[in-house]
C-alpha positions as CSV (number, residue, x, y, z in Angstrom):
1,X,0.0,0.0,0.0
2,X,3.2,2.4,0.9
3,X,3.7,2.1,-2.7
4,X,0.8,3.4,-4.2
5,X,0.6,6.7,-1.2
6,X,4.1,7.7,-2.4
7,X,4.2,10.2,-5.0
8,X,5.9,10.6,-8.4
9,X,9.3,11.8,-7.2
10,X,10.0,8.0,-5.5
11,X,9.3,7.1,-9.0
12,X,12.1,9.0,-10.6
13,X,14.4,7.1,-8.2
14,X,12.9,3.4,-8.4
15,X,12.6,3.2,-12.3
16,X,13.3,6.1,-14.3
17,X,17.0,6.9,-13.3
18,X,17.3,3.4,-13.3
19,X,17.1,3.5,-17.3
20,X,20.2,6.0,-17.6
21,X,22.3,5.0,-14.2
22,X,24.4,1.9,-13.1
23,X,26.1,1.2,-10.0
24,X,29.6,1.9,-10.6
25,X,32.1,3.6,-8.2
26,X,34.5,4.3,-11.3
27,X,31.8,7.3,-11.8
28,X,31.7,10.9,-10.7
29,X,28.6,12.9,-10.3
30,X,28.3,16.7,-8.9
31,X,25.1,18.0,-8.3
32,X,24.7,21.9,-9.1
33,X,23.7,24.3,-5.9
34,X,23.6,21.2,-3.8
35,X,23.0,22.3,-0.7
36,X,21.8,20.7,2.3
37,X,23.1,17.5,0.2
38,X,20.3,15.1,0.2
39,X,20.1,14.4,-3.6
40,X,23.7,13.8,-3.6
41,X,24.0,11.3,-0.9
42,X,20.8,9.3,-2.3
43,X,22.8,9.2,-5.4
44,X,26.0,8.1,-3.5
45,X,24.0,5.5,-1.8
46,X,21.9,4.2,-5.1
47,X,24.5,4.0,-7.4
48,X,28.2,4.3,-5.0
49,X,29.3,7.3,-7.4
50,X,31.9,9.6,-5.9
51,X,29.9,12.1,-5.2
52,X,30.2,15.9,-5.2
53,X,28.5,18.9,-4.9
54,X,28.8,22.4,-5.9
55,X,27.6,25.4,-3.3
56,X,28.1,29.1,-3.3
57,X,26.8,30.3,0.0
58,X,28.7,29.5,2.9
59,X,25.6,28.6,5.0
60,X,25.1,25.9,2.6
61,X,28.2,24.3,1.8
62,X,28.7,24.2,6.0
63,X,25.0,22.3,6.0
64,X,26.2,20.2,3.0
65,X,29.7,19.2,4.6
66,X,27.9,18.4,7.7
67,X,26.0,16.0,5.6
68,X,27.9,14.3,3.9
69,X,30.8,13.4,6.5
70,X,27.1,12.0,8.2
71,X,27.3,9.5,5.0
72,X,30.9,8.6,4.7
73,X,31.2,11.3,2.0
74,X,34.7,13.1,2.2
75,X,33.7,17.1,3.3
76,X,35.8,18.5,1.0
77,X,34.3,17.1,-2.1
78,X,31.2,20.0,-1.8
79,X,33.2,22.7,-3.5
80,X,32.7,26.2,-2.2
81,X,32.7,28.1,-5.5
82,X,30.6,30.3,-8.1
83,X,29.6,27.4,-10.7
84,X,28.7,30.4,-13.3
85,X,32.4,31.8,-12.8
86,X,35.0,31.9,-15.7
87,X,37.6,30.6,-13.7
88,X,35.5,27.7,-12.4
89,X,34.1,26.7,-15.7
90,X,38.1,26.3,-16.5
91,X,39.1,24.5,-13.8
92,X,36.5,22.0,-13.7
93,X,36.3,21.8,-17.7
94,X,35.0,17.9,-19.0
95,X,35.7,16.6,-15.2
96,X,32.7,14.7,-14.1
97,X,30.7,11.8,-15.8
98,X,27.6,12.8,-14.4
99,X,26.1,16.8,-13.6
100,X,22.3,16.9,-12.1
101,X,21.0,19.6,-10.7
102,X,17.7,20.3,-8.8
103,X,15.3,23.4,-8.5
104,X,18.4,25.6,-9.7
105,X,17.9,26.6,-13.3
106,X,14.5,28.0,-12.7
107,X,15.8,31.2,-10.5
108,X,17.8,32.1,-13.6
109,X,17.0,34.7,-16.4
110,X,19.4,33.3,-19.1
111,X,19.2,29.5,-18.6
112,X,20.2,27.9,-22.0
113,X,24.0,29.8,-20.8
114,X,23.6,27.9,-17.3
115,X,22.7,24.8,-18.9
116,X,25.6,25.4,-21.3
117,X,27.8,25.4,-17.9
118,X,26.4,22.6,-16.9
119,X,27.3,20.7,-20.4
120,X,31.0,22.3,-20.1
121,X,32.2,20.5,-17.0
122,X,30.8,16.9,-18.1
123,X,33.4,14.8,-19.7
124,X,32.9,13.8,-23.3
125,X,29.8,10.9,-23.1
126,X,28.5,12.0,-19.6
127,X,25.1,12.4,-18.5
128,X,23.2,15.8,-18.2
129,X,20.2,15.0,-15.4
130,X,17.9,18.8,-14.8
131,X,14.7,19.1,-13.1
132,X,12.5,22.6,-12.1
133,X,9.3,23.0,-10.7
134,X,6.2,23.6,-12.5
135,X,4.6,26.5,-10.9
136,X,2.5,27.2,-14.3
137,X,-1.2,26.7,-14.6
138,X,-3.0,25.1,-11.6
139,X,0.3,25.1,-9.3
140,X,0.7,28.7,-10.1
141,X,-3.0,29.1,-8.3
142,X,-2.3,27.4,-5.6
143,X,1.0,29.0,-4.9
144,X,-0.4,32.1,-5.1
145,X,-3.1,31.5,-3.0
146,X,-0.5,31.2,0.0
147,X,1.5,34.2,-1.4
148,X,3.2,35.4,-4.4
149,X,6.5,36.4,-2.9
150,X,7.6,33.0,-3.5
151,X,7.0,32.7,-6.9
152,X,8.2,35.6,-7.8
153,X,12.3,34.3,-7.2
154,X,11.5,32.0,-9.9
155,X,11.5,32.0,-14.0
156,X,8.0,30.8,-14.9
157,X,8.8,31.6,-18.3
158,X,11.0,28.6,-18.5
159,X,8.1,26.1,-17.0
160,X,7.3,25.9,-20.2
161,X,7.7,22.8,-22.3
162,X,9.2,24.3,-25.4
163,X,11.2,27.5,-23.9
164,X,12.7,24.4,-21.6
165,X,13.5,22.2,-24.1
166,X,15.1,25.0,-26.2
167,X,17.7,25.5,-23.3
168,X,19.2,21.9,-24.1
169,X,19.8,22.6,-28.2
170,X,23.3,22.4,-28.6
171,X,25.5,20.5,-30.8
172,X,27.5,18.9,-28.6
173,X,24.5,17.7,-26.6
174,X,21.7,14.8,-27.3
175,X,18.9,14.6,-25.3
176,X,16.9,11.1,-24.1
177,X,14.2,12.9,-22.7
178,X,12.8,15.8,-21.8
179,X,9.3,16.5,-20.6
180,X,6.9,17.2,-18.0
181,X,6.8,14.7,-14.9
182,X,4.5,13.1,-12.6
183,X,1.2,13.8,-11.4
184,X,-0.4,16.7,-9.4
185,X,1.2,17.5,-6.2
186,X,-0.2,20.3,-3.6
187,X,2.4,22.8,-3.1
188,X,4.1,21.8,0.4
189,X,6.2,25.0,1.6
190,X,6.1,26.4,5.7
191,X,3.6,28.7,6.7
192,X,3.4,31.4,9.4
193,X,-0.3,32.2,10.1
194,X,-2.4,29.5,11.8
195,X,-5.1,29.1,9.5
196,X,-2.7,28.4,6.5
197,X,-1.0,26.1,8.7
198,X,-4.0,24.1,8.7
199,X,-4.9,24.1,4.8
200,X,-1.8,22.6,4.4
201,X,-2.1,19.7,7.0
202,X,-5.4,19.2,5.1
203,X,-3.6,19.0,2.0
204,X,-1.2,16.4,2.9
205,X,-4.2,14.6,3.9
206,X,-5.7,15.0,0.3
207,X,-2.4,14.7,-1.2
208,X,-2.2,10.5,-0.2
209,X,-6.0,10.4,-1.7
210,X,-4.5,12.2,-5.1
211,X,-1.0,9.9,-4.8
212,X,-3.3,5.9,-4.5
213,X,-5.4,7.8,-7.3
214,X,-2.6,8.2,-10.1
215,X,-1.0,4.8,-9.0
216,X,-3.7,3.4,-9.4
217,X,-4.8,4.2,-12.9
218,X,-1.3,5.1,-14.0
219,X,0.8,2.7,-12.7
220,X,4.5,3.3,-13.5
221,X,3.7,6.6,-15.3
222,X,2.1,9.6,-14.1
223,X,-1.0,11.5,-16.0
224,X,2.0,14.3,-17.5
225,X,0.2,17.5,-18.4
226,X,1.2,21.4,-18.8
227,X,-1.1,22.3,-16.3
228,X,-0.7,19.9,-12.8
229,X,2.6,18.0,-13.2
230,X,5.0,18.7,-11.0
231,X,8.1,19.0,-12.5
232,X,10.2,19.5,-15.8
233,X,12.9,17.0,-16.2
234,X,15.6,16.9,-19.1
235,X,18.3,14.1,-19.1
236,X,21.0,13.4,-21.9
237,X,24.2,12.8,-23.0
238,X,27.3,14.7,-24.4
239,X,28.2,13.8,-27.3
240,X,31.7,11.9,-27.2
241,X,34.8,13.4,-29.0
């Protein structure tokens, strides 16, 4: 039954990343703005990649450190730097075999040059992994709802299919996929009024309803649309030499 309350993120990690990852500690992955280190670690643990992770504030990169010595991570592989900087994007040119990245792109108003940053430090043949919210449509309503101040740190012009594929059209790139993800998922930030505190609990309440509902007619894949999924997610490949 746990299966079928889960929603479609534990279904990225049970099938779909499956398709494009192996276990292999040969492997390097760094996960973009990867702060408090979560994604990274369940990658570490999944797969047994040597793992790394890329922060610029120093808040994070303490919270990430913290977390991945927890895991048997070395500390010093979260590198403090500014991924976007020229100096970086020499250092670290064709370094890693795999670059994800999670929720960063979207707080971005050039993304196809951040996504080009990405591409620069993956060695020839290594895998591209991005995902952003989907705060269009109906997730745009109920964000709003609970305040626009949010929203308003993020590029909603890029939670669209097309302008988000466009960002991954490069010559030395080929995507696998790209497209929305998942079902409907009620927005699940903090609130500070009381009242809102409560619409929320109600909505995880609703949410496990919504979750046994998609699993149920779905299955394995999720009722993808423009207007409730999720997510965007793009993964690929540069090209080798």
């Amino acid at each position: 039954m746990r299966r079928y309350t889960q929603n479609y993120g534990h279904y990225l990690w049970e099938i779909f990343y499956d398709k494009y990852f192996s276990i292999d500690e040969t492997k390097s992955i760094v996960e973009i703005g990867s702060a408090p280190g979560t994604n990274a670690v369940r990658f570490y643990k999944k797969f047994n990649y040597k793992t790394y992770g890329i922060e610029y504030t120093d808040d994070g990169v303490g919270l990430n450190r913290a977390l991945f010595k927890k895991n048997g991570i070395p500390e010093e592989n979260v590198i403090h730097a500014d991924f976007l900087d020229t100096d970086f994007q020499t250092a670290y040119k064709n370094t890693f075999d795999m670059v994800v990245s999670f929720g960063f792109l979207e707080h971005f108003m050039n993304p196809k040059k951040v996504v080009e940053c990405h591409i620069n430090i993956l060695k020839p043949g290594g895998m591209l992994l991005i995902s952003i919210p989907n705060f269009r449509y109906l997730n745009f309503s109920l964000k709003s709802f609970f305040g626009t101040e949010f929203i308003k740190t993020h590029n909603l012009s890029l939670m669209d299919y097309d302008t988000f594929k466009n960002c991954f059209l490069f010559d030395n790139f080929e995507i696998f996929e790209c497209r929305y993800f998942g079902g409907f998922q009620f927005p699940q930030p903090s609130y500070t009024k009381p009242w809102k505190r409560i619409i929320e609990r109600i909505m995880g309440k609703l949410q496990l309803i919504v979750n046994v509902f998609f699993r149920t007619l779905f299955k394995n894949k999720g009722w993808e649309s423009r207007y409730f999924s999720s997510c965007l997610v793009c993964i690929g490949r540069k090209t080798p030499n």
